[in-house]
C-alpha positions as CSV (number, residue, x, y, z in Angstrom):
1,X,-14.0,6.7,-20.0
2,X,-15.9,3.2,-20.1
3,X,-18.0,2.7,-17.4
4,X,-19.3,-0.5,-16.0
5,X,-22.9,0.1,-18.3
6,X,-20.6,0.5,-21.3
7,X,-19.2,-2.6,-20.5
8,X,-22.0,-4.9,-20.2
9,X,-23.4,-2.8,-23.9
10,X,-20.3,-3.6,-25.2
11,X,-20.6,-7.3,-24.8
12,X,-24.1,-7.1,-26.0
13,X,-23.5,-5.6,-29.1
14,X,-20.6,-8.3,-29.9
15,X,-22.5,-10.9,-29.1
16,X,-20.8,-12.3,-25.5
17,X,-23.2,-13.6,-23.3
18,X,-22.6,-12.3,-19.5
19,X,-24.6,-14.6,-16.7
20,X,-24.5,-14.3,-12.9
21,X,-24.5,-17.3,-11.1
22,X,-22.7,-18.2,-7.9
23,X,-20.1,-20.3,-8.5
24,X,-17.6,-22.1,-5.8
25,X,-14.1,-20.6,-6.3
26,X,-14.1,-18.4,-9.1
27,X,-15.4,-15.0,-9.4
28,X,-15.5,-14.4,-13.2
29,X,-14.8,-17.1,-16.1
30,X,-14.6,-16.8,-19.5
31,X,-15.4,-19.5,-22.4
32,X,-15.0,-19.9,-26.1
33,X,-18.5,-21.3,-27.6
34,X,-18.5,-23.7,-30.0
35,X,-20.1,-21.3,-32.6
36,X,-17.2,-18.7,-32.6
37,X,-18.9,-16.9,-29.9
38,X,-17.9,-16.6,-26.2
39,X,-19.6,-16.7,-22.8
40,X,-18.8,-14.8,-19.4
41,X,-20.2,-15.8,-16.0
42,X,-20.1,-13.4,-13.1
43,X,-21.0,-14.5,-9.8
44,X,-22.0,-11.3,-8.3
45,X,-22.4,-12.4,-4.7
46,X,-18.1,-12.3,-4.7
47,X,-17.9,-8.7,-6.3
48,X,-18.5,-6.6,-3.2
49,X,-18.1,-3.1,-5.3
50,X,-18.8,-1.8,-8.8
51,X,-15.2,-1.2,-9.2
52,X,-14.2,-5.0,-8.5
53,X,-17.2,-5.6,-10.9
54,X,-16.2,-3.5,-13.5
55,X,-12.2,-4.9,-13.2
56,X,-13.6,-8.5,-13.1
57,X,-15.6,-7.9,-16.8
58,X,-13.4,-5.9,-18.1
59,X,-10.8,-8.5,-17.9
60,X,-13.0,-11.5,-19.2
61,X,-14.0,-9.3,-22.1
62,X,-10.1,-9.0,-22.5
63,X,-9.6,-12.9,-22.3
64,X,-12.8,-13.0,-25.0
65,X,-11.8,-9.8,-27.5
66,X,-7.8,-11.3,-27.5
67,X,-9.1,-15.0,-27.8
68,X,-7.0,-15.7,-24.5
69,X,-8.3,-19.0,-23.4
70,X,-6.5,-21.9,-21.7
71,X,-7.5,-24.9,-19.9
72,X,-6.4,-26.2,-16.0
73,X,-4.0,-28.4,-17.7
74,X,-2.4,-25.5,-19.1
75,X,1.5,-24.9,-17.7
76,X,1.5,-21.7,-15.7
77,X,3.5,-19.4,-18.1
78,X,1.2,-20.1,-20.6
79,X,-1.8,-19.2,-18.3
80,X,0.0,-15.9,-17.0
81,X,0.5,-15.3,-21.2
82,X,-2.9,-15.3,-21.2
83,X,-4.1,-13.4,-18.2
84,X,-1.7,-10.8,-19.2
85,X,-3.1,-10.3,-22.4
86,X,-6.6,-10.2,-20.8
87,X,-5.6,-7.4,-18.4
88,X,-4.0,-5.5,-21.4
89,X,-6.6,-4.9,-23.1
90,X,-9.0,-4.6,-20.1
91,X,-6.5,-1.7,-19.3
92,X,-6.6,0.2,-22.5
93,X,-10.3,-0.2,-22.5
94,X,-10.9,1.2,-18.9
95,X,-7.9,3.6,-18.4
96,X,-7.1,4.6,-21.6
97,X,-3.8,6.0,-21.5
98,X,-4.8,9.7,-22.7
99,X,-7.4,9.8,-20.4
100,X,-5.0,8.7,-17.5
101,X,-2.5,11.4,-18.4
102,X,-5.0,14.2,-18.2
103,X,-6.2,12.9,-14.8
104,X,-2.6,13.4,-13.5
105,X,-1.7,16.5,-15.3
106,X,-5.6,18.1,-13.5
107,X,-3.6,17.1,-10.4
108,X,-5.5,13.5,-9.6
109,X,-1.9,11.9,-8.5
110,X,-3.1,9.3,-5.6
111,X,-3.7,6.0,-6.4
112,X,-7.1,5.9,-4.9
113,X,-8.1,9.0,-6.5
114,X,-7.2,7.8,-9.9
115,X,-9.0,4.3,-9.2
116,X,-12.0,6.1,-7.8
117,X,-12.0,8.8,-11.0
118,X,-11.8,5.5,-13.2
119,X,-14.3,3.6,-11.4
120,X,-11.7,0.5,-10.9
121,X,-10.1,-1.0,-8.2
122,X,-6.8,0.3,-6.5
123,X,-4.5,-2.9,-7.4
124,X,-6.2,-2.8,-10.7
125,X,-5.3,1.2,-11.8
126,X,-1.5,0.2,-10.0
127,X,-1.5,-2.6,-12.6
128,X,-2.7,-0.2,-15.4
129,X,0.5,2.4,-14.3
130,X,3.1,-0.4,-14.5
131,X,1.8,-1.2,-17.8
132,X,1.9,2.4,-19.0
133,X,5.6,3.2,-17.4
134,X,7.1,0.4,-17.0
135,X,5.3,-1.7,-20.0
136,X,4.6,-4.4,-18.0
137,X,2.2,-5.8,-15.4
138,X,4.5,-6.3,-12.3
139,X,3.3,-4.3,-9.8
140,X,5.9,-5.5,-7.3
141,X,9.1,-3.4,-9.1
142,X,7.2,-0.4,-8.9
């Protein structure tokens, strides 16, 4: 299980730079570098838990480790493309699917249970069982 500590070593050993700053609208951002690296900012002050901090980094690591980028001029199936791909990986890396599957077969079936076992938010480990059932992200058909 990854953990929001693993996280933060994970970036450090790749070599993705995470800052906290406060920013106006976004909570989390992610940016390709010039030198083939990538930077995250994190503005901590809207990331009331550790489980919407953990979600939050998990998926810019996503958007950096899949080389998901897009700009605001972007149309918006190419930006949901790339925040799906973000989430994807943030999922495997957070809930891996083995992991997820013991949890349920111990008797962990509530949502909040599963999200609180996995140290993510609700919305987030409802996301994560779409993907795994229905393989896709669309929490609304569930």
């Amino acid at each position: 299980m990854t953990d929001l500590l693993s996280l933060y070593r994970y970036a450090e050993e790749n070599g993705i730079d995470v800052d906290w700053f406060p920013m106006e609208q976004a909570s989390s951002l992610s940016v390709p570098l010039p030198d083939d690296t990538y930077a995250i900012a994190l503005d901590p002050w809207k990331l009331p838990t550790i489980a919407d901090e953990t979600v939050r980094l998990g998926h810019e690591l996503g958007h950096c480790e899949t080389c998901s980028f897009y700009n605001r001029w972007a149309a918006l199936d190419i930006r949901q493309k790339h925040e799906n791909r973000a989430d994807k990986w943030a999922i495997k890396k957070l809930i891996p699917k083995d992991e997820l599957e013991t949890a349920i077969v111990d008797g962990r079936t509530e949502l909040w249970e599963l999200a609180e076992l996995f140290g993510v938010t609700e919305s987030f480990m409802l996301k994560a069982l779409c993907w795994y059932r229905n393989g896709n992200l669309a929490v609304d058909i569930f």
